[in-house]
C-alpha positions in Angstrom: -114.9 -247.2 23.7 -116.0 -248.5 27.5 -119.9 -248.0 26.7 -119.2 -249.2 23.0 -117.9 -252.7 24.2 -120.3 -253.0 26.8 -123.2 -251.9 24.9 -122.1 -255.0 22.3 -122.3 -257.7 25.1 -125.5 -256.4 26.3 -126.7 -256.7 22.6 -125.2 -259.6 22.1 -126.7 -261.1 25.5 -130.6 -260.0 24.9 -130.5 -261.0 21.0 -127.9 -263.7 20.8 -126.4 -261.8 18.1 -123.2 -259.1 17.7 -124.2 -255.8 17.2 -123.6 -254.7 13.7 -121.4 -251.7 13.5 -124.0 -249.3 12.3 -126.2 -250.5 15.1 -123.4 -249.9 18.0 -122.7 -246.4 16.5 -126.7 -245.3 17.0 -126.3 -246.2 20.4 -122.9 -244.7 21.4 -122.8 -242.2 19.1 -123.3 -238.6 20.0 -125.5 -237.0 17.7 -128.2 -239.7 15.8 -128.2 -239.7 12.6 -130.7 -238.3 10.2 -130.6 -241.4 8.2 -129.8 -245.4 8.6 -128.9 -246.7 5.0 -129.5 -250.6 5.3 -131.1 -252.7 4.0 -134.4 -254.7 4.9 -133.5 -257.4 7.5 -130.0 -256.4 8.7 -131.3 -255.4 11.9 -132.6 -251.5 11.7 -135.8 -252.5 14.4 -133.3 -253.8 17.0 -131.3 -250.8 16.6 -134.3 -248.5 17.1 -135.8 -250.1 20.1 -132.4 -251.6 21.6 -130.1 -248.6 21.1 -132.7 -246.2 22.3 -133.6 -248.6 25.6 -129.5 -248.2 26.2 -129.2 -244.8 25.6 -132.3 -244.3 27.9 -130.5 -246.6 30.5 -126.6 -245.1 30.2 -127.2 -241.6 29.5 -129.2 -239.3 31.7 -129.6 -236.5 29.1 -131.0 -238.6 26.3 -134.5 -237.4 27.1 -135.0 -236.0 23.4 -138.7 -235.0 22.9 -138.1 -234.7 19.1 -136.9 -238.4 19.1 -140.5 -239.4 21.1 -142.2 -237.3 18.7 -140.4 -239.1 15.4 -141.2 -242.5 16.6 -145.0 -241.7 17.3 -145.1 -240.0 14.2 -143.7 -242.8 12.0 -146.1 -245.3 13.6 -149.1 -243.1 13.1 -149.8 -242.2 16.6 
C-alpha cells in the first residue's frame, strides 16, 4: 500500500495526472500481466514507460530480460 500511494504522487507529479487504477497495479503489482484491456488513449504508453521506470527505480529485482526483450520486439528492434 506504501509503494502504491507513493508511486501515485510520483505519477501524478511527472504527468500532472492521477494514476489510473490499472496503471498503479502494473507498477506495484507483483507478477505483470499478460494483457492490459484499455482502450486507445486512457493512458497504456504512460503505464509502459512510467511503471517500468518505477519498478526499475523501487525494486532491485525487476531486471526481467523477457520484459527487455518484449519491448524491443514490439517496436521492431
Amino acid at each position: 500500500m506504501v509503494a502504491d500511494n507513493q508511486f501515485k504522487g510520483w505519477f501524478q507529479q511527472v504527468t500532472g495526472y492521477a494514476p489510473f487504477p490499472f496503471q498503479a497495479r502494473f507498477a506495484c503489482g507483483e507478477a505483470l500481466p499478460q494483457l492490459v484491456p484499455v482502450p486507445t488513449g486512457l493512458g497504456k504508453t504512460a503505464m509502459a514507460v512510467l511503471a517500468w521506470l518505477w519498478r526499475r527505480r523501487e525494486r532491485d529485482d525487476f531486471d526481467s530480460p523477457h520484459l527487455r526483450m518484449r519491448l524491443e520486439d514490439d517496436a521492431g528492434i
